[in-house]
C-alpha positions in Angstrom: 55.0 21.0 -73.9 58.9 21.0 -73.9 58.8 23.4 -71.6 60.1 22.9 -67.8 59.8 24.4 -64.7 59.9 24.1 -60.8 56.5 23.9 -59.3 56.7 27.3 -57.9 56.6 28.6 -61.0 53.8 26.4 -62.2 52.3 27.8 -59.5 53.4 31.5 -59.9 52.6 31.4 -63.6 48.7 30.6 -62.3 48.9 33.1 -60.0 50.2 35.8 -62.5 47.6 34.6 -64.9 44.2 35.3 -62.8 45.2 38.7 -61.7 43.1 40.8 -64.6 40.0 41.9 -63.1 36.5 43.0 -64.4 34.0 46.3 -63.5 33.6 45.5 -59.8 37.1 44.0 -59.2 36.9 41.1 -58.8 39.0 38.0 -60.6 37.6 37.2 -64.2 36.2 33.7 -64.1 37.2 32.6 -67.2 34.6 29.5 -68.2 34.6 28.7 -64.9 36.4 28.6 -62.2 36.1 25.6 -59.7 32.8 24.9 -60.5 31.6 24.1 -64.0 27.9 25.0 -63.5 29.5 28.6 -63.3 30.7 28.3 -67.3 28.2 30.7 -67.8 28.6 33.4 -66.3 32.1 34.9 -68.1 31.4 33.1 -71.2 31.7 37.0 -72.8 35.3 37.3 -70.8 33.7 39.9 -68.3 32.7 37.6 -65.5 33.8 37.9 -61.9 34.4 35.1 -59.6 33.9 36.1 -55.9 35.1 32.6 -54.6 38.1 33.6 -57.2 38.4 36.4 -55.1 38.8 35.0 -51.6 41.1 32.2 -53.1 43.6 34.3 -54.5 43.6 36.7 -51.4 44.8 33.1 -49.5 46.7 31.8 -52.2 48.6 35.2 -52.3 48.8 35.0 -48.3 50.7 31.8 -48.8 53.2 32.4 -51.8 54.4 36.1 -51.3 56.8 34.9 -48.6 58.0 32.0 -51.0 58.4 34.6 -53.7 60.3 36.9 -51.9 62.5 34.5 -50.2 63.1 33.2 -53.7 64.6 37.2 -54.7 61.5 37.5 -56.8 60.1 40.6 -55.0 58.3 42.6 -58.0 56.5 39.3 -58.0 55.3 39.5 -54.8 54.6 42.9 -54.9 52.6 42.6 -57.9 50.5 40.1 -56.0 50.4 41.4 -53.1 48.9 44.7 -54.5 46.3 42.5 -56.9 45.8 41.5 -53.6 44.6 44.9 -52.1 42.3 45.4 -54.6 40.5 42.1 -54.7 40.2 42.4 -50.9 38.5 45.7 -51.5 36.1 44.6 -53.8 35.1 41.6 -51.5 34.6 44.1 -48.9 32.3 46.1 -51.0 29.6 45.0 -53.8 30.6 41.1 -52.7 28.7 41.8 -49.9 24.7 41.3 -50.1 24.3 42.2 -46.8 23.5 38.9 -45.1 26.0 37.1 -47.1 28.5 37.2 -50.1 27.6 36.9 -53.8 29.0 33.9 -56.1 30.2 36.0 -58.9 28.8 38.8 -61.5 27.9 37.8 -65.1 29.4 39.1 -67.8 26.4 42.1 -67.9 27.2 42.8 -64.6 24.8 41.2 -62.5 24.7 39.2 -59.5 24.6 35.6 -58.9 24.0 34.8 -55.6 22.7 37.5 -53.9 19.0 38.1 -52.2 17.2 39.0 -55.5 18.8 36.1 -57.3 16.0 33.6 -58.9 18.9 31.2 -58.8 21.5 30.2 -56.4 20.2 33.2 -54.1 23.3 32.0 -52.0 26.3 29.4 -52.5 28.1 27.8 -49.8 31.4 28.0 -51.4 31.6 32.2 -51.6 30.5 31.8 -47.6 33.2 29.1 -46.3 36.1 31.0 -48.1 35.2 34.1 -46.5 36.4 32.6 -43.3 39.2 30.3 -45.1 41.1 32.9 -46.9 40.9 34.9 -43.3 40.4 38.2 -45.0 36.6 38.9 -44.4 35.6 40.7 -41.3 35.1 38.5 -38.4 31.2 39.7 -37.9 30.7 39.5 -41.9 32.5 35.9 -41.4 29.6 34.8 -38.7 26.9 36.3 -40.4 27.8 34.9 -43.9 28.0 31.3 -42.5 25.2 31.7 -40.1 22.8 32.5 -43.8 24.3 29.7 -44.8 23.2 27.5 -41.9 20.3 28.6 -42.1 19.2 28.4 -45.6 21.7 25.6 -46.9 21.4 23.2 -44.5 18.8 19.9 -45.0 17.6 18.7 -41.4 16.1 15.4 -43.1 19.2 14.9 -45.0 21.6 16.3 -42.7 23.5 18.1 -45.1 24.5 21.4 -46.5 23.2 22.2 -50.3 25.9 23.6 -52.3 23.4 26.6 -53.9 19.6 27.0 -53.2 18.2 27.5 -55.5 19.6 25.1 -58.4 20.7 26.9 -61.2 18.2 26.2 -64.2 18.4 28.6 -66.5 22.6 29.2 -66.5 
């Protein structure tokens, strides 16, 4: 492109660009969002991302300030009240009870949830739960305690990314 810009704006123009949400509120995830395996799961445009979610919340957390300080305050304000709503869905059907959902296919299903026959529970959705710092601190423990407990390999010594593997999307 010809076009130029400072990399605020780069990374305003991202920012501004993942704000459209679907049924439950949550980010659209596109054909994917940092995880490729997940290409499946919006490939109709409807897809949510709960990772998304908690990324933008911190992302969001981070470049408000900058915008404002730049005069760019409907910015800001638009994010910061994306913001609100993406917190509030991640506060309601993200939560599985135990431990946050990966994401809702385009039919509105869950991925990563207790009745999942696939990826039943993903790492990432748990560790940005505490990251981003916008989850509830008891919702934070018990998230990463599930994952402890059903990510982590004693022979290997390491955590699994998803259990199970995704086979089927």
């Amino acid at each position: 492109s010809a076009e130029a810009a400072t990399l605020f704006e780069h990374c305003a123009r991202a920012i501004d660009a993942r704000r459209d949400v679907g049924v439950h509120g949550l980010p659209l995830i596109g054909a994917g969002d940092w995880n490729d395996g997940m290409s499946q799961v919006g490939a109709d445009g409807r897809g949510e991302s709960v990772w998304l979610g908690w990324f933008l919340c911190r992302v969001v957390a981070d470049f408000a300030p900058l915008a404002e300080a730049r005069g760019e305050t409907r910015r800001a304000t638009r994010w910061q009240t994306a913001a609100r709503g993406w917190r509030q869905a991640l506060a309601g059907r993200a939560w599985d009870g135990q431990w946050y959902a990966r994401a809702f296919f385009d039919d509105g299903s869950a991925l990563g949830t207790q009745s999942s026959a696939e990826c039943r529970i993903d790492l990432i959705a748990q560790a940005w739960s505490v990251l981003s710092e916008v989850a509830p601190p008891d919702r934070q423990r018990q998230a990463m305690a599930s994952a402890e407990r059903l990510l982590f390999d004693p022979e290997w010594q390491l955590l699994r990314l998803l259990d199970p593997p995704l086979a089927q999307h």
